[in-house]
C-alpha positions, 0 to 999 in steps of 0.5 A: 500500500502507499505510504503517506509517510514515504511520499512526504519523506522522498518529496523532501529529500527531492526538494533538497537536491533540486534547490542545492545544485542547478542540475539534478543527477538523476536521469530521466525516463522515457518508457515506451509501450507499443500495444499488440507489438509482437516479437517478429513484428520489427527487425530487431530478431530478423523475423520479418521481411515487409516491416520497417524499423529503422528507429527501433533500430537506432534506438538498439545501437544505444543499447541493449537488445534482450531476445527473451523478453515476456509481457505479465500477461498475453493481453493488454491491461493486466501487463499496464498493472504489471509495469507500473506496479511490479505486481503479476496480475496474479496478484492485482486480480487484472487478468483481462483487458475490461478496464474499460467497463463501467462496473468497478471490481477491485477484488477478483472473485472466484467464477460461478459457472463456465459451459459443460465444455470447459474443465474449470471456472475462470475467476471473475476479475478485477476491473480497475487498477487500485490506488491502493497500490505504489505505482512507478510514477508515484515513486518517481514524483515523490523523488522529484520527477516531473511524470507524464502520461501519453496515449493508451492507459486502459486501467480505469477512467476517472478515479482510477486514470493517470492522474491518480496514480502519480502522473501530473499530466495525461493526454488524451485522457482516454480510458478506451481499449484504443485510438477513440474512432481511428488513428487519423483524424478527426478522432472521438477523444473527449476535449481532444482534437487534431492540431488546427490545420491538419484534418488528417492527422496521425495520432502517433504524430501527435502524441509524438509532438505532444511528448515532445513539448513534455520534454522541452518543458522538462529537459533540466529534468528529470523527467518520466515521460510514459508514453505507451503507444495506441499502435498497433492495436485495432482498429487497423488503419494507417496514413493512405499514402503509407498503406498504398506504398506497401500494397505494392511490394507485399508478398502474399507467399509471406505470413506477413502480409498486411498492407495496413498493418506494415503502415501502422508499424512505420507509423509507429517506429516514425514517433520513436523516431521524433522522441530520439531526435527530440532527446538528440537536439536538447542534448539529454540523451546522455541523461536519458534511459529509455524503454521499449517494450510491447504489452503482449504478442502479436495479433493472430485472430482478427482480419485485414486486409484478407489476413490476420494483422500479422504473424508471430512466425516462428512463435507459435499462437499469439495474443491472448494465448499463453504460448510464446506468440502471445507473450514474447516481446520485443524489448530495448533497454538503452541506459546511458552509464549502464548498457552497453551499445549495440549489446543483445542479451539473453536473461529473460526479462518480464514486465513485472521486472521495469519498476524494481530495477529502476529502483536499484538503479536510481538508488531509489528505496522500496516504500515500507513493507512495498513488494515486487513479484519482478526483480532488478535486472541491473546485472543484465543491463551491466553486461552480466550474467543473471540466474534469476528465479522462474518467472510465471505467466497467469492466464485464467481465461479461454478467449477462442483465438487460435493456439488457444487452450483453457485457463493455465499458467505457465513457467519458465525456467531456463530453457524449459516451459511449462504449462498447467491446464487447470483441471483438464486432465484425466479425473480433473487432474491438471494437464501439461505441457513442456517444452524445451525453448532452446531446441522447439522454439515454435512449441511443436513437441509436449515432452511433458510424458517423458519428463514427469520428474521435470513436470512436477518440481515446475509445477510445484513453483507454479504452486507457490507462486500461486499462493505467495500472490493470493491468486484467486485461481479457476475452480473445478467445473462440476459439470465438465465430461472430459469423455465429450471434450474434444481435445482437437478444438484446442487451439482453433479459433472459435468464432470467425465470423465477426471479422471487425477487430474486437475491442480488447 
């Protein structure tokens, strides 16, 4: 919970540096989240040969670029918590992207009832990030940063938006699942509007302009600047010119093949572009970190362009899935002082690790009786190597996309994998799957039946990583015949015939 006691304690000690020397010593923070970025989605790994990200590019020259980065969570909202808490969704109860639905749930409850064709009951989630938890942003204020909230926030409106959880200030203000109507003007934000004189403007453009006036206000700083982006999440639509440009050259023979979607990715590698260069002309990006990062995988299940929006090739599954499509992400981490440029490293990094490793690196202490369920990555970031604990991926919901299985949380540990599939097996025993990620990255190889001993000293970390987070876990679905399952429907989509994308 918050400490009033902590606040007033960081806020003094804030004064006092800020008033004894003309220039603060503490870097500032840019974090950049893309939405529905999926791990081959730029050409950082060498996955895709239709997208460009020249930016995203010059942005890992500055400095390290991790291969095994994962989200809290395969959708949206409950990786938001996880990075501006340090919590796993586990443990806030957010487990679904309903942030923005009037009814107010700040407890998740145990579900009542689930069809006889499902082997559990998912839990009932929470609905809006508490103010009761210490955020990032709150931190950073109270140890002198000017904080500011950019674009996509999706974890509750008014009580619950930016503005009450430590950010000064938030544009556009939305609390929506994306871009209100469009990504180019006129838009439907409530008291926002495109620039006077530019009727189709691109909202990354001007988010981009907006954050960049942030830091032109800020640069003696320090400054956070939380600029989570609405790209590439629906609706899916672009810059005509941009989209026109790529129907030329896409190739159908190519799993990537969205015209739109390849125009929406430029359009958001371009607004990275303008915060890199805003950095480079106040002469700060040597005092700045930066952060970019991805909520969940790419999108596999909805339709443009007679396709889906991308491929996550050669991960398998992809939003709102719990295999490595849905949950590994991008991520780019440049610390001036800390990283190395131009450096990739291997450690497994997740969502829930952002906020206490920005606390170890600023020198920064956790309020009273604050807990993390991430850990610092700073050995990493410095080059090191890191044997951290087992990170864990809770997802108690069966959204029918493709690749999707029934409510499971996963392990990783190492090269190796595991997924639980609550009550699922034979006799309402769970079911498994393991896989070993360094041999069978795309997932195509159970060897859970080969290696019971494995299975189970994993699925025991699962358990007490379930009950150190208090997680209200799926229940037994009384009325489930495992005898009338069809374990072939797993993983097929289940609904295609509302091809508009879905606000989710």
């Amino acid at each position: 919970m918050k400490s009033k006691l902590f606040i007033t304690l960081l806020s003094g000690l804030a004064f006092l540096n800020q008033t004894s020397f003309a220039v603060t010593t503490k870097p500032n923070i840019v974090f950049i989240l893309a939405d529905d970025l999926g791990w081959a989605d730029t050409t950082l790994y060498g996955k895709t040969k239709l997208y460009k990200t020249p930016n995203l590019e010059r942005l890992a020259k500055r400095g390290v670029t991790f291969s095994r980065a994962y989200s809290a969570s395969p959708l949206c909202s409950p990786t938001r918590s996880a990075v501006l808490t340090g919590l796993s969704p586990a443990r806030t109860g957010i487990t679904t992207p309903n942030c923005h639905l009037p009814k107010v749930v700040l407890k998740a409850t145990e579900g009542t009832k689930a069809p006889a064709t499902s082997p559990s009951i998912s839990p009932d989630p929470v609905t809006r990030l508490n103010t009761t938890y210490q955020t990032l942003p709150e931190t950073l204020k109270a140890a002198g940063y000017a904080t500011g909230h950019f674009g996509k926030w999706h974890l509750g409106p008014e009580p619950y938006s930016p503005l009450q959880q430590g950010f000064d200030m938030d544009l556009p203000h939305w609390s929506g699942a994306g871009p209100a109507g469009s990504y180019v003007a006129p838009w439907k934000f409530k008291d926002f509007d495109a620039d006077p004189g530019e009727p189709n403007q691109h909202i990354e453009d001007r988010m981009a302009k907006e954050a960049t006036a942030f830091m032109e206000k800020h640069k003696d700083g320090p400054f956070y600047l939380n600029y989570w982006m609405f790209s590439v999440h629906a609706p899916f639509d672009a810059k005509k010119a941009l989209i026109d440009k790529y129907r030329s050259i896409v190739n159908p023979s190519d799993p990537q093949h969205s015209p739109t979607y390849a125009a929406m990715v430029e359009s958001m590698d371009d607004a990275v572009g303008t915060l890199l260069d805003t950095l480079d002309r106040l002469k700060i990006a040597d005092h700045t970190i930066i952060v970019f990062a991805s909520d969940n995988g790419g999108n596999m299940y909805n339709t443009i362009d007679d396709t889906t929006p991308t491929s996550n090739t050669p991960l398998r599954g992809g939003k709102a899935t719990v295999f490595e499509g849905g949950v590994r992400t991008p991520l780019i981490i440049a610390w001036p002082g800390i990283t190395a440029a131009g450096t990739r490293n291997e450690t497994i990094v997740q969502s829930e690790d952002y906020y206490p490793t920005f606390l170890a690196g600023l020198g920064l202490p956790a309020a009273p009786d604050q807990k993390f369920d991430g850990v610092s990555i700073l050995p990493a970031l410095q080059g090191k190597t890191q044997d951290r604990p087992a990170t864990f991926t809770y997802f108690p919901h069966a959204p029918g996309v493709p690749d999707w299985l029934p409510p499971a949380v996963t392990a990783h540990q190492g090269d190796w994998k595991l997924i639980r599939i609550f009550f699922a097996g034979e006799n309402g025993a769970h079911r498994y799957q393991l896989y070993n990620l360094h041999d069978d990255l795309s997932e195509k190889n159970n060897l859970a039946a080969k290696d019971p001993e494995r299975v189970k000293a994993m699925d025991s970390l699962i358990d007490k990583f379930l009950a150190d987070t208090n997680a209200v876990i799926p229940v037994k679905n009384p009325s489930f015949d495992l005898k009338k399952y069809r374990i072939e429907d797993e993983g097929k989509q289940k609904d295609k015939k509302n091809k508009k994308a879905k606000d989710e």
